[in-house]
C-alpha positions in Angstrom: 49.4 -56.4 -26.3 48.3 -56.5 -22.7 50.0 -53.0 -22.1 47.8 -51.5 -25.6 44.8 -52.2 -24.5 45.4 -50.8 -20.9 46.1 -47.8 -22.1 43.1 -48.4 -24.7 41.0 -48.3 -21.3 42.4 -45.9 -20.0 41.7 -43.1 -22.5 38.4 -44.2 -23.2 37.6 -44.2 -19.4 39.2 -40.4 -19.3 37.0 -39.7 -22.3 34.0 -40.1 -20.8 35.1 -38.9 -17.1 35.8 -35.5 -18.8 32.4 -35.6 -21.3 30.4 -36.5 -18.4 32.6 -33.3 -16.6 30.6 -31.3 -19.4 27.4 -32.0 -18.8 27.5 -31.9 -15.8 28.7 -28.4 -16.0 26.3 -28.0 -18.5 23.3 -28.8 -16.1 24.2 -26.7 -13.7 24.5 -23.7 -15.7 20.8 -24.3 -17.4 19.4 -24.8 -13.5 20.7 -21.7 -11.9 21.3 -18.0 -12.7 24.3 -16.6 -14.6 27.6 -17.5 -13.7 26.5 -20.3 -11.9 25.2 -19.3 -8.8 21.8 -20.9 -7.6 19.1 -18.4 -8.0 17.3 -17.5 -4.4 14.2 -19.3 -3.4 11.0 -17.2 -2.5 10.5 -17.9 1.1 7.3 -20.0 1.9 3.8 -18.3 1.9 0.3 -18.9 1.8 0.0 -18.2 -2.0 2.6 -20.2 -2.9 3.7 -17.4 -4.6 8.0 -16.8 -6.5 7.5 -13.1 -5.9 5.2 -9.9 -4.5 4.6 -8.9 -8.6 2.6 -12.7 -9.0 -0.1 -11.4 -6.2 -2.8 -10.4 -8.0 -1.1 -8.6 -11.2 -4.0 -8.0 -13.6 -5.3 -5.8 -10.6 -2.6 -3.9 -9.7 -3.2 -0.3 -11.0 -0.4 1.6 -9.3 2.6 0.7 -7.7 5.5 3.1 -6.2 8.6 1.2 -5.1 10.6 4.5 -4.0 13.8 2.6 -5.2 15.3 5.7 -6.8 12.1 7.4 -8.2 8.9 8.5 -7.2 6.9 7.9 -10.2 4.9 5.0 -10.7 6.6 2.2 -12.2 2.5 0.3 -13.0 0.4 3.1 -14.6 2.9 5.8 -15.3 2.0 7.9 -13.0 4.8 10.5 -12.4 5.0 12.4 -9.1 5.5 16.1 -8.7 7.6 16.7 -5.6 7.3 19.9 -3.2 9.8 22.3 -3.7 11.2 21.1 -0.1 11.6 17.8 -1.5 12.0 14.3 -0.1 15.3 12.5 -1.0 15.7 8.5 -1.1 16.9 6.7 2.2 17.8 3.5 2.4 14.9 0.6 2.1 14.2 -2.1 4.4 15.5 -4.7 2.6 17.6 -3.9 -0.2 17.0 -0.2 -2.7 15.7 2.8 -1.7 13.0 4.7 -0.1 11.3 7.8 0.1 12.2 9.7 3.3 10.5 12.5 4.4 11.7 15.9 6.7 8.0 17.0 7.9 7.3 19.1 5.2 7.8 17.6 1.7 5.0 15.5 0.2 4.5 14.5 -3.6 1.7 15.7 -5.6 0.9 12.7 -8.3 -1.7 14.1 -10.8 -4.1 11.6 -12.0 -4.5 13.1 -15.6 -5.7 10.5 -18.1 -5.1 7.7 -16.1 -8.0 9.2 -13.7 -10.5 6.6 -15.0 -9.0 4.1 -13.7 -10.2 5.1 -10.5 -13.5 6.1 -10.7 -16.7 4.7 -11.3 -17.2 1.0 -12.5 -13.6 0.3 -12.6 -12.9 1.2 -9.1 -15.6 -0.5 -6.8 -13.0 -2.2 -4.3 -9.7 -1.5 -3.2 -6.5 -2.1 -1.3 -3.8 0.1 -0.4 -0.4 -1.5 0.5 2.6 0.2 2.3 5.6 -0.4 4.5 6.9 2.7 6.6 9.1 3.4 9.5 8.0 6.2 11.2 10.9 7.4 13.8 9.0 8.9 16.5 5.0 9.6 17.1 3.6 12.8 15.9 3.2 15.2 18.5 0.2 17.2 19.3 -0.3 20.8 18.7 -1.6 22.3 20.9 -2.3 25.2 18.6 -4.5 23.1 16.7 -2.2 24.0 13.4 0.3 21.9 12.4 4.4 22.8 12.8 6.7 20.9 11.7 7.0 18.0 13.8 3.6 18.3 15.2 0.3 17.2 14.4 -0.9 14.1 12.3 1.1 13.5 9.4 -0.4 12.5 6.0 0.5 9.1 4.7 -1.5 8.4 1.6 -4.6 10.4 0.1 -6.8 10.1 -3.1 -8.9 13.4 -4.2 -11.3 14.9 -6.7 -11.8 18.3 -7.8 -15.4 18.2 -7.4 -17.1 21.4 -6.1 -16.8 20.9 -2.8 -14.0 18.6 -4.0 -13.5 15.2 -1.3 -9.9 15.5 -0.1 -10.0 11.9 1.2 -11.2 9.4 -1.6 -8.2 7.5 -0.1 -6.9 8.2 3.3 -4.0 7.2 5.2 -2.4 9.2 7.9 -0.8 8.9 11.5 -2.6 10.7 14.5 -0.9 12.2 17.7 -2.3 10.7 20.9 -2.1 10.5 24.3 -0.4 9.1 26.5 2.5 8.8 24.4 4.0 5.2 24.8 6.6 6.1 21.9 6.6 2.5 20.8 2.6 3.1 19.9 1.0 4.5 16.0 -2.2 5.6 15.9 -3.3 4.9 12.3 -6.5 6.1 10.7 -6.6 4.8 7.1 -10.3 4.6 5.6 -12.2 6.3 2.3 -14.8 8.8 1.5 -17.1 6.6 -0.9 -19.2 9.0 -3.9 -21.7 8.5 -6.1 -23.2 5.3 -4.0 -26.4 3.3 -5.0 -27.4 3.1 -1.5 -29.9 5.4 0.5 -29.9 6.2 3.8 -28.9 8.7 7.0 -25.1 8.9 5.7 -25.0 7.8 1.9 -27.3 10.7 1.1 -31.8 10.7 1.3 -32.3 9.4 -2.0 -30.3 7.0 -4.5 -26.7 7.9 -4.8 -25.0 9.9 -2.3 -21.3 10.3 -0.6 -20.2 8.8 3.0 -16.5 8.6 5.2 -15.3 5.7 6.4 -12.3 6.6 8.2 -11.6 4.0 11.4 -8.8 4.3 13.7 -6.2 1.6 15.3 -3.0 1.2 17.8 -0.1 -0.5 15.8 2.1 -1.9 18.6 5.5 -1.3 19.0 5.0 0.0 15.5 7.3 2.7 16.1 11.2 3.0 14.4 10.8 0.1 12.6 9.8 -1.1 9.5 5.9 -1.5 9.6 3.5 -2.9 6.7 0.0 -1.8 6.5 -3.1 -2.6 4.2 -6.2 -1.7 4.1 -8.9 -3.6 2.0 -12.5 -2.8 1.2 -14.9 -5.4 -1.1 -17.2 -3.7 -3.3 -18.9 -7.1 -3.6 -18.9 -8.0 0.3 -19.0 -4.5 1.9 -15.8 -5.7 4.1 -13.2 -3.6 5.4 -10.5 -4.9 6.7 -7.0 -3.7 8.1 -3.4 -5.3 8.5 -0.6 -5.0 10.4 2.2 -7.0 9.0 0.2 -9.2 7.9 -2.5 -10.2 10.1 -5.7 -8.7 10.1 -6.7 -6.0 13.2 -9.1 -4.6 15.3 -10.0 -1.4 14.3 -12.3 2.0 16.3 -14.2 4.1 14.2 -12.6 6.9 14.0 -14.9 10.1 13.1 -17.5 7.7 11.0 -20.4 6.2 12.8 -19.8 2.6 12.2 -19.2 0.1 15.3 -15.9 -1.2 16.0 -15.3 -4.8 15.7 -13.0 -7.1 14.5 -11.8 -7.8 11.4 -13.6 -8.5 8.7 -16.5 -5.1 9.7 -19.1 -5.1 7.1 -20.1 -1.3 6.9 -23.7 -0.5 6.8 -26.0 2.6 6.0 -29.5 3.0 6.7 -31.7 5.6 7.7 -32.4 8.4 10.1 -31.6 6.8 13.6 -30.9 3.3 11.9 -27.7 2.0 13.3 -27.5 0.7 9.8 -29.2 -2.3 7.7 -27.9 -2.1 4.3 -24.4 -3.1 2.9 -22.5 0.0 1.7 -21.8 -0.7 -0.8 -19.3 -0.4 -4.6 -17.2 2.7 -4.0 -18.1 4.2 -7.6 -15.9 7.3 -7.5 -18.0 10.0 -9.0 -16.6 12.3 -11.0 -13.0 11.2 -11.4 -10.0 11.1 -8.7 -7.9 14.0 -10.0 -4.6 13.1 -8.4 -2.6 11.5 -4.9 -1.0 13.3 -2.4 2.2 11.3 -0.9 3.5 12.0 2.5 1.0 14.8 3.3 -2.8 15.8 3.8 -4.5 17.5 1.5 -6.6 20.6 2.4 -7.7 22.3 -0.5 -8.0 20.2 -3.6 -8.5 21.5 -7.4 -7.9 21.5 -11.2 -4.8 20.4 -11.5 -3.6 20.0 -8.3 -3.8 20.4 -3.8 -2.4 22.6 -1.8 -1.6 20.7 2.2 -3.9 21.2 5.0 -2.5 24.3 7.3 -4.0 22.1 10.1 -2.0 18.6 9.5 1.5 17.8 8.5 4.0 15.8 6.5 5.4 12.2 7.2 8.9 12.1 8.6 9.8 8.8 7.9 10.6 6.3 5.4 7.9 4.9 3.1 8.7 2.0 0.9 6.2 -0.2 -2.1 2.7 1.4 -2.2 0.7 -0.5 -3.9 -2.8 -0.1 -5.2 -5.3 -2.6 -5.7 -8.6 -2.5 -7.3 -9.8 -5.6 -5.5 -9.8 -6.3 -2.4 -7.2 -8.6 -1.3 -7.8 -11.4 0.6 -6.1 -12.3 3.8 -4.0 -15.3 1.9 -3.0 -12.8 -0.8 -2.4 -9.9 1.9 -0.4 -12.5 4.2 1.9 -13.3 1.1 2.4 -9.9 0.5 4.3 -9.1 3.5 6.4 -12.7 3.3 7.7 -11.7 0.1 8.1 -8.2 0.5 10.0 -8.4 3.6 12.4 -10.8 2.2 12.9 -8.8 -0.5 11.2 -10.7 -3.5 
């Protein structure tokens, strides 16, 4: 009788060993990813955000990730590429990128979509990009571009207006002397149109057009996987510019604004006013027509650009261009470069 209910015990106690087996089993499988395995944690940042597609979503308009394609995987956007072509390299963190040879660019026709960058819709922006850039452009001494020489075009936004603005958006890398070779001279700026404010560079009476391009030295920036944003506030008149993630100083580069450090509210005033009133929403008018991708535009038109015989194409690798239409803040901008460099 003794011996019965032993064994009684004992099956009833491996009974519930093996059903608590299950759900244990059970719980981990519901917890983590398929298979199993834990699923990777996003690496702390100020936004406390899982990923880089949380920051800011709903603002988002385009967004290239290079990861095998060079359309745009937000809008829809699909890229032409020049017939010498740039091929996919190998991203920063995990994918692909787009790598350039010093002559190939991508022509990315606005088309419907245009729209969505002009007028009320487009007042503030941001522009986000990683690159690695293998050496620094060299001057030409020629003043026209060869391959290999002479600033190389990054990222630009233009219209077909007559004269059409080539630089809506501009982004590009700038020879300089002396060459460190660690050392990138950035300009990344806009050409605002169709602005409400008067003044010696937005035009003599309401409306007009003014370039914002300013200039700065990314350090030891050079062969290595560099992020970049540049942010403007329709609301605050703010620009601001990032270098992996922190906000720096910045020259003016061919505008007439004073350098200072970040935030630099841009003014406009008038004749031989150093400048009293904010700039400004950017208001695109008329409508972008398209982007040009790893070049500089020179002569921009219905339904397309031809490059600028005086600059060049990138060489190097360019990886998740983004583009708001807000301007980021530096929490937001900060996050960005956590999550993107980790790969999330």
């Amino acid at each position: 009788m003794k011996a019965k209910n032993i064994r009684t015990i004992l099956l009833i106690g491996g009974a519930l060993i093996f059903s608590g087996a299950i759900i244990t089993s059970c719980k981990k499988s519901s917890s983590s990813g398929s298979g199993g395995t834990t699923k990777p944690t996003a690496p702390t940042n100020p936004g406390g955000y899982d990923s880089s597609a949380q920051i800011q979503s709903s603002a988002l308009v385009s967004y290239f990730t290079f990861n095998g394609t060079f359309n745009d995987s937000k809008g829809g956007l699909v890229a032409q590429p020049s017939s010498t072509a740039p091929t996919f390299g190998t991203g920063m963190t995990t994918g692909q990128a787009y790598q350039g040879n010093g002559s190939s660019y991508l022509l990315v026709p606005l088309g419907s979509a245009a729209s969505n960058f002009a007028g009320t819709s487009f007042t503030s922006v941001t522009v986000s990009l990683w690159i690695n850039e293998p050496q620094e452009p060299i001057y030409a001494p020629s003043g026209y571009y060869t391959p290999g020489q002479g600033p190389e075009g990054l990222f630009f936004m233009y219209d077909a207006a007559s004269p059409a603005h080539q630089d809506l958006l501009h982004m590009d890398i700038e020879p300089f002397a002396p060459t460190t070779q660690d050392t990138m001279s950035l300009n990344a700026g806009f050409t605002a149109t169709g602005l409400t404010t008067t003044g010696e560079y937005a035009g003599t009476s309401t409306g007009g057009t003014e370039q914002v391009v300013p200039n700065a030295r990314l350090d030891t920036a050079i062969n290595k996987w560099t992020h970049i944003v540049m942010t403007y506030s329709g609301t605050s008149s703010d620009y601001t510019l990032y270098e992996n993630g922190t906000a720096i100083f910045a020259n003016s580069a061919w505008s007439t604004y004073a350098a200072g450090p970040a935030p630099v509210q841009l003014l406009t005033g008038g004749t031989g006013d150093p400048g009293t009133e904010p700039l400004g929403p950017l208001n695109y008018t008329p409508a972008p027509a398209g982007f040009m991708i790893g070049a500089w535009p020179g002569n921009a038109h219905v339904g397309g650009a031809d490059t600028s015989q005086y600059t060049g194409s990138f060489k190097g690798a360019l990886q998740h261009l983004r583009i708001y239409n807000t301007a980021l803040d530096a929490s937001d901008v900060k996050s960005l470069y956590i999550l993107e460099k980790a790969g999330f």
